[in-house]
DRENDOMI-800906 format. One record per residue: y, z, x of N, C-alpha, C in turn; residue number from 1. Coordinates in steps of 0.1 Angstrom, whole numbers, plus 5000, padded with zeros to 4 digits. Layout:
BEGIN
{n.yy->Y	n.zz->Z	n.xx->X	ca.yy->Y	ca.zz->Z	ca.xx->X	c.yy->Y	c.zz->Z	c.xx->X	i->NUM}
...
end
This chain:
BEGIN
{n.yy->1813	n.zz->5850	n.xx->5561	ca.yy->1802	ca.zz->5858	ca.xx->5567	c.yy->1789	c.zz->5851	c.xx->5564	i->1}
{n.yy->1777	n.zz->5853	n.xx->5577	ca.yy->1767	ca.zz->5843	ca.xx->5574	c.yy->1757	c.zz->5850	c.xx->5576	i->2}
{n.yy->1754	n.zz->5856	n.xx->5565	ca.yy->1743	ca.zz->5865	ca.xx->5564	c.yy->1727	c.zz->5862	c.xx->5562	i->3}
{n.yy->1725	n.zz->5847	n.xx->5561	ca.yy->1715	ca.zz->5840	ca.xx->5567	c.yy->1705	c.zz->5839	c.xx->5579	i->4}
{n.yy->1720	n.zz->5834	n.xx->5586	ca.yy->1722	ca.zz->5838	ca.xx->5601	c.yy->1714	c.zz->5848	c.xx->5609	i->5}
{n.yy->1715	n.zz->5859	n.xx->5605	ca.yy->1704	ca.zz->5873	ca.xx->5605	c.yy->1692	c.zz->5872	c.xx->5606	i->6}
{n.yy->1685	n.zz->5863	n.xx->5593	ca.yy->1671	ca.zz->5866	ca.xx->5590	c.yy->1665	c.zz->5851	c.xx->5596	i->7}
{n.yy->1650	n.zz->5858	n.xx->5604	ca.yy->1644	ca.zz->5847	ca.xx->5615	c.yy->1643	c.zz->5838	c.xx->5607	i->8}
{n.yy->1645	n.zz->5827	n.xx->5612	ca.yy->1638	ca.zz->5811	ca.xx->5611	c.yy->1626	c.zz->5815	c.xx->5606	i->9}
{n.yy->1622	n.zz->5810	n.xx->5594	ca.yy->1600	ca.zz->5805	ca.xx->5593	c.yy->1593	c.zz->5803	c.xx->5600	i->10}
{n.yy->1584	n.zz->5808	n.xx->5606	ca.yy->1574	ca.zz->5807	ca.xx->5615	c.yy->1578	c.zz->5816	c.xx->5626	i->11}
{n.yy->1591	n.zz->5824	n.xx->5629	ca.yy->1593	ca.zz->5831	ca.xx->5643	c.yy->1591	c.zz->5845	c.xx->5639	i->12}
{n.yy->1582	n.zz->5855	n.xx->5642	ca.yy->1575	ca.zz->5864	ca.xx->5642	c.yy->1582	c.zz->5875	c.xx->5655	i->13}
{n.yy->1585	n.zz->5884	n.xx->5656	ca.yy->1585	ca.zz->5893	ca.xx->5665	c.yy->1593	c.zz->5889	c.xx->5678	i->14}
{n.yy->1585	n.zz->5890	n.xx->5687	ca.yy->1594	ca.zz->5887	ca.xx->5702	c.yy->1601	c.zz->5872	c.xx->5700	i->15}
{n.yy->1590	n.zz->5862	n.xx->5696	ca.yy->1599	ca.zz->5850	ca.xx->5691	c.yy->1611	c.zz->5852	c.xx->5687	i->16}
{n.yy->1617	n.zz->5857	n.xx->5675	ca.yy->1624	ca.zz->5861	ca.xx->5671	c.yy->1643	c.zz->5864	c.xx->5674	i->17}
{n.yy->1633	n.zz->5874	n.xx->5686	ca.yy->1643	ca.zz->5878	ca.xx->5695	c.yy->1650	c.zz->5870	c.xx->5707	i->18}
{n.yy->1635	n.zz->5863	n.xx->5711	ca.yy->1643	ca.zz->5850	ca.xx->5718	c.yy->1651	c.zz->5839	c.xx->5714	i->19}
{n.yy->1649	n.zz->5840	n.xx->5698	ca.yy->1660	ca.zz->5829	ca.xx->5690	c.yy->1666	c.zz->5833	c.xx->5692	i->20}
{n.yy->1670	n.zz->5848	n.xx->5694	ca.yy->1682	ca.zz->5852	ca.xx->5689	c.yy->1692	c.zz->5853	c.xx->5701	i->21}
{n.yy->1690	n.zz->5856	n.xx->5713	ca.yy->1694	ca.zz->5852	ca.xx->5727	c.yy->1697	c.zz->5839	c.xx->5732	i->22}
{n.yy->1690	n.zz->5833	n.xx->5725	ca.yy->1694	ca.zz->5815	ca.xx->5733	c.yy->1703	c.zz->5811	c.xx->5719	i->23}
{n.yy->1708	n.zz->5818	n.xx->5709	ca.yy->1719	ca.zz->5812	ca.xx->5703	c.yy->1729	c.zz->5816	c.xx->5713	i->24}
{n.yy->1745	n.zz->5809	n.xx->5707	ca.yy->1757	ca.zz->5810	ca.xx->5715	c.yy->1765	c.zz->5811	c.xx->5705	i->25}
{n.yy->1769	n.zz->5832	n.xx->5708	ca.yy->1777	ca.zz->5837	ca.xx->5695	c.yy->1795	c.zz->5829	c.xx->5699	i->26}
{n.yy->1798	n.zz->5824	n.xx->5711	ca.yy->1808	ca.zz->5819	ca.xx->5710	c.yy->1814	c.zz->5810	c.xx->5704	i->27}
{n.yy->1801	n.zz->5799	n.xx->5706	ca.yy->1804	ca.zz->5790	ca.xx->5696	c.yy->1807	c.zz->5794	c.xx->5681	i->28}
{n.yy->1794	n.zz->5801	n.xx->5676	ca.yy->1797	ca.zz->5808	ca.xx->5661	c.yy->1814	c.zz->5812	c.xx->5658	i->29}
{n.yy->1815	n.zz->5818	n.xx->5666	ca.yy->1833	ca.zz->5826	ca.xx->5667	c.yy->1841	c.zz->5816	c.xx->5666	i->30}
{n.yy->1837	n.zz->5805	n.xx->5673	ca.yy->1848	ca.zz->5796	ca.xx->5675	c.yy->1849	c.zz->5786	c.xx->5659	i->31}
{n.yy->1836	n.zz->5784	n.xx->5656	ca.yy->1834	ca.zz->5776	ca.xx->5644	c.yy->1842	c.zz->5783	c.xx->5638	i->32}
{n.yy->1838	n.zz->5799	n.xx->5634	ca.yy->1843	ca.zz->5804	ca.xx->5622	c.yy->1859	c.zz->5805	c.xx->5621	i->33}
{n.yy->1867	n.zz->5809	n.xx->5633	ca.yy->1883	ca.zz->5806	ca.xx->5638	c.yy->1886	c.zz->5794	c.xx->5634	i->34}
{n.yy->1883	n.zz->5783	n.xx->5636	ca.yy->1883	ca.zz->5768	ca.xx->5632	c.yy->1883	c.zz->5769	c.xx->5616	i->35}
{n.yy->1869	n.zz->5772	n.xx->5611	ca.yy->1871	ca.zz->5772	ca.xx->5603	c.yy->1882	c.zz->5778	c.xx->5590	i->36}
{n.yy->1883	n.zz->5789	n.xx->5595	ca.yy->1889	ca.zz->5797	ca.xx->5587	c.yy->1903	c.zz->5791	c.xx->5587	i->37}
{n.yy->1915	n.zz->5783	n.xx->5599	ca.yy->1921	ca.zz->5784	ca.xx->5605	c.yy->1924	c.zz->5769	c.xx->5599	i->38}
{n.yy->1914	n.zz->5762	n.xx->5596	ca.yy->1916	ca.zz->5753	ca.xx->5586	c.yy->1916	c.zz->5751	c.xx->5569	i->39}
{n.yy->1907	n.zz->5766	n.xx->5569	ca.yy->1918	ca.zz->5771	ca.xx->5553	c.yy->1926	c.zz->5774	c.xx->5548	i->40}
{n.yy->1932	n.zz->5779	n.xx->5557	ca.yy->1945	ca.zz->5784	ca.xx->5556	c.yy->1956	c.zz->5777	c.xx->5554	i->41}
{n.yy->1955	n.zz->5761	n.xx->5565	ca.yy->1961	ca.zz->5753	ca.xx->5567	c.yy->1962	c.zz->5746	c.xx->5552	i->42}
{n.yy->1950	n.zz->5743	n.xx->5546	ca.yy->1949	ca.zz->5734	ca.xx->5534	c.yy->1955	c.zz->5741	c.xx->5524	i->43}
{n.yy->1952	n.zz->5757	n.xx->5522	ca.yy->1962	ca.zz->5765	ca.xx->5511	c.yy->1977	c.zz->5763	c.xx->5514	i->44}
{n.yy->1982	n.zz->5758	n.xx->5527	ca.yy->1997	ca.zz->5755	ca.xx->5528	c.yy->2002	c.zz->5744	c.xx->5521	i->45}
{n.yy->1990	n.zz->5734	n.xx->5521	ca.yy->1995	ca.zz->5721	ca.xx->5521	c.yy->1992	c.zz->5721	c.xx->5505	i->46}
{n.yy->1982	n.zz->5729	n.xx->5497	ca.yy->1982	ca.zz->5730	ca.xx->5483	c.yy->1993	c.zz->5738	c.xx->5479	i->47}
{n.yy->1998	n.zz->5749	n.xx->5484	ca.yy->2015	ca.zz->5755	ca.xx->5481	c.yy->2024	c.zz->5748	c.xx->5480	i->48}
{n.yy->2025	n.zz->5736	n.xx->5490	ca.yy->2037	ca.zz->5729	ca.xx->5495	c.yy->2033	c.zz->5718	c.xx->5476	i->49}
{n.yy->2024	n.zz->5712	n.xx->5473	ca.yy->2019	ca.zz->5703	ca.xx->5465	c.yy->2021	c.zz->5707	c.xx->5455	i->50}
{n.yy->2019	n.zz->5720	n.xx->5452	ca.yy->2022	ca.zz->5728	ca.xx->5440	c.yy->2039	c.zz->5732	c.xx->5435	i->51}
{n.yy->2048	n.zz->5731	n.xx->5446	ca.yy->2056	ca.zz->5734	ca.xx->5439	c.yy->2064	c.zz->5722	c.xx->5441	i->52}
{n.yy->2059	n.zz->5709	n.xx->5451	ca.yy->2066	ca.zz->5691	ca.xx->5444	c.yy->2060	c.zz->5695	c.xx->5430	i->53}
{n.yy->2048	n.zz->5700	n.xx->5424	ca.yy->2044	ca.zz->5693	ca.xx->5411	c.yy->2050	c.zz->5706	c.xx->5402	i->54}
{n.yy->2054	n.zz->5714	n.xx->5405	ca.yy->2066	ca.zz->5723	ca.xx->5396	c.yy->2075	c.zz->5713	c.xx->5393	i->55}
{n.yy->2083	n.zz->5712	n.xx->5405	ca.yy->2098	ca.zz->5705	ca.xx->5404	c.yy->2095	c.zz->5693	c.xx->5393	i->56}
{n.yy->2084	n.zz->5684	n.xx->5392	ca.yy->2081	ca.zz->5672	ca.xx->5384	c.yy->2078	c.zz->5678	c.xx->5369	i->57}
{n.yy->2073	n.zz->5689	n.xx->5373	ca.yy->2067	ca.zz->5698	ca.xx->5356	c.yy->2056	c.zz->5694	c.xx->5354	i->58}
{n.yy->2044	n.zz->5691	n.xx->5362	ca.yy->2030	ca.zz->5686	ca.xx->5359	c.yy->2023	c.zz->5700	c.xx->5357	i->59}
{n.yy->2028	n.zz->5709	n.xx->5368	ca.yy->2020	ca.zz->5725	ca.xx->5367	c.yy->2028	c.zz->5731	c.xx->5357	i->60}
{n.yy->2027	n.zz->5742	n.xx->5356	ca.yy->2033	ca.zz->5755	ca.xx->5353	c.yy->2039	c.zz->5762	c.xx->5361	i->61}
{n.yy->2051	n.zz->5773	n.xx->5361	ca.yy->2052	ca.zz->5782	ca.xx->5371	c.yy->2044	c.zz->5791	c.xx->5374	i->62}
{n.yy->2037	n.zz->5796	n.xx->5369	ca.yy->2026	ca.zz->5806	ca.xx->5368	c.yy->2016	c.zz->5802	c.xx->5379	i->63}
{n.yy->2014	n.zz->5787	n.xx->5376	ca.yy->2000	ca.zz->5784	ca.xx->5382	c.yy->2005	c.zz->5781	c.xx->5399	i->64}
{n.yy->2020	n.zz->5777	n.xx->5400	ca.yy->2022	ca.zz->5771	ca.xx->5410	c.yy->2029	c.zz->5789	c.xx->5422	i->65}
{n.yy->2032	n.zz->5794	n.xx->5409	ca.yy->2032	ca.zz->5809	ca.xx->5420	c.yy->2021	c.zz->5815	c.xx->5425	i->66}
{n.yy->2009	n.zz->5814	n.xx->5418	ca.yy->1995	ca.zz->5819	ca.xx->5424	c.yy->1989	c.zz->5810	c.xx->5434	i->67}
{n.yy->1995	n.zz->5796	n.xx->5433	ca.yy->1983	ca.zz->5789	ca.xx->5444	c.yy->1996	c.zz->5794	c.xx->5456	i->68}
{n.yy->2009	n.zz->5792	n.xx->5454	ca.yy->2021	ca.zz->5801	ca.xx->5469	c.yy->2013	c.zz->5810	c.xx->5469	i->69}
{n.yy->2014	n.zz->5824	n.xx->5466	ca.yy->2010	ca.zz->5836	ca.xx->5472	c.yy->1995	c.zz->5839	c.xx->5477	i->70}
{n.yy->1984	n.zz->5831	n.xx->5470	ca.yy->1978	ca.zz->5829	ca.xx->5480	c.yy->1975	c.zz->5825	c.xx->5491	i->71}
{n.yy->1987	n.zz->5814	n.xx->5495	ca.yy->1989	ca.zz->5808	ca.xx->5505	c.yy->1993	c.zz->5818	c.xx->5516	i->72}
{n.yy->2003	n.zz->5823	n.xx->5507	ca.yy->2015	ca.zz->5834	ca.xx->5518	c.yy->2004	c.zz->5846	c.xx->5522	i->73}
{n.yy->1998	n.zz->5853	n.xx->5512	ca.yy->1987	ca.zz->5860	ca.xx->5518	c.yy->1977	c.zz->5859	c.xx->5528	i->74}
{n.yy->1971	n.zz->5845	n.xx->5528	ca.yy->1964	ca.zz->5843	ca.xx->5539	c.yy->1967	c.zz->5844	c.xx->5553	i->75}
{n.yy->1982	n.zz->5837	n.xx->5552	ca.yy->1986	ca.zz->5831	ca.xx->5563	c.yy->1990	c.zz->5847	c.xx->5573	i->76}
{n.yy->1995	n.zz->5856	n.xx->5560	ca.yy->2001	ca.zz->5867	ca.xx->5564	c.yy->1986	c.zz->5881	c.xx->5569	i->77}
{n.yy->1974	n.zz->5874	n.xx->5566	ca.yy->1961	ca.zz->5881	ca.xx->5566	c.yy->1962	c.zz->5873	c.xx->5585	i->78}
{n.yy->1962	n.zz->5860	n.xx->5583	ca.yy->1964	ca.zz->5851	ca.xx->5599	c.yy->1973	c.zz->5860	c.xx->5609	i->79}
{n.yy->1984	n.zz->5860	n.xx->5604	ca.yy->1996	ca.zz->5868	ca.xx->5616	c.yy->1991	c.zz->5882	c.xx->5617	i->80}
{n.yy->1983	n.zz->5889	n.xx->5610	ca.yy->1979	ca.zz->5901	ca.xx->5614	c.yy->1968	c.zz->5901	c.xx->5622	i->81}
{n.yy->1955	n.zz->5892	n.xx->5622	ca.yy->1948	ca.zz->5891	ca.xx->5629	c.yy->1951	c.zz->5888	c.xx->5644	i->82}
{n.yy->1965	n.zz->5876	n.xx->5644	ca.yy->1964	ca.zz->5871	ca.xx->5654	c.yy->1975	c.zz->5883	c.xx->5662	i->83}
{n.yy->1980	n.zz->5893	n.xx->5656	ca.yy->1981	ca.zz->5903	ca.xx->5664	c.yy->1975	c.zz->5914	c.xx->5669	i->84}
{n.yy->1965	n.zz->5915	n.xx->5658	ca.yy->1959	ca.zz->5927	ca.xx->5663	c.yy->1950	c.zz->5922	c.xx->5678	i->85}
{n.yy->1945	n.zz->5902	n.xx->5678	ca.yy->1938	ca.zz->5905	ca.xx->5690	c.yy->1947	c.zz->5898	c.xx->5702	i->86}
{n.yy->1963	n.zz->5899	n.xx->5701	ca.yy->1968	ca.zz->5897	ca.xx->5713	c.yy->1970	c.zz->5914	c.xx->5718	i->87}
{n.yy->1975	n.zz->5922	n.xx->5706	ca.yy->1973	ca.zz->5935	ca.xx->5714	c.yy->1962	c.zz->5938	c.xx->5720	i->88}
{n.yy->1948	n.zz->5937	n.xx->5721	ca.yy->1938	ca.zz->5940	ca.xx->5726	c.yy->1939	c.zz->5932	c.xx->5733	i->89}
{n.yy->1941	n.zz->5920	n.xx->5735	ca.yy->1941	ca.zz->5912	ca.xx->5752	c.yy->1952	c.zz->5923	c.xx->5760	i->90}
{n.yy->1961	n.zz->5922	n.xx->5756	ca.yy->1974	ca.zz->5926	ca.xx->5765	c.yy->1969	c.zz->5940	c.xx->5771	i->91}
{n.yy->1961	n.zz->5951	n.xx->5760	ca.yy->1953	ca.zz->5960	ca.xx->5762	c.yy->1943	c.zz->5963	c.xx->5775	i->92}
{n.yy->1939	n.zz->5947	n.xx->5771	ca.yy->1925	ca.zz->5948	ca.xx->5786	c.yy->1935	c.zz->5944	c.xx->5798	i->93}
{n.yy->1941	n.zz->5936	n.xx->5796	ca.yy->1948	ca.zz->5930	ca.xx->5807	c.yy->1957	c.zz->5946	c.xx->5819	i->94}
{n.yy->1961	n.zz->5956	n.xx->5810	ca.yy->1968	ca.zz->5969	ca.xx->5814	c.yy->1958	c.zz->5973	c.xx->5821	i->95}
{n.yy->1940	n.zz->5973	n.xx->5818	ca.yy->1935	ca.zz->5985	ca.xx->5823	c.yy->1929	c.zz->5983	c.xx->5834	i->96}
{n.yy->1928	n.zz->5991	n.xx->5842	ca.yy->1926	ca.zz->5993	ca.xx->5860	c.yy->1914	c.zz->5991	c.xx->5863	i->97}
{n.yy->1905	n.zz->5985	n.xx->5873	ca.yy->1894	ca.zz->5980	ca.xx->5878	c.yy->1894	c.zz->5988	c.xx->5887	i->98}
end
């Protein structure tokens, strides 16, 4: 969340302001943040997957290498719920009558 984002630039006063705020492109933002997010997720897989080659070797602990998995599994499982909740809303708009 970019709660920066919100508060005007230095020097943009009132209607200024508002015209920053119009000539940004919230798609792009969406798309960064999808990207980005979508590449954390990815990286906590690849730290799960790393974590438990370095169990099998005995460099970690099991402790440590069950918390970096289930964070992994959480995220991904936070991922498949998002990525259903907005195919059901496509599929949603796609049903409704014009």
């Amino acid at each position: 969340m970019r709660i920066a984002k919100e508060l005007p630039p230095s020097g943009l006063q009132g209607s200024q302001f508002r015209a920053h705020q119009i000539e940004s492109r919230p798609e792009e933002d969406f798309l960064q943040t999808i990207q980005q997010y979508l590449g954390d997720v990815n990286h906590m897989q690849h730290r799960a997957d790393g974590a438990a080659e370095q169990l099998a070797i005995g460099e970690i602990e099991f402790h440590d290498a069950m918390l970096t998995t289930e964070k992994a599994n959480l995220a991904l499982q936070l991922t498949m719920s998002v990525r259903n909740k907005i195919m059901d809303a496509y599929q949603e708009i796609m049903r409704m009558q014009v």
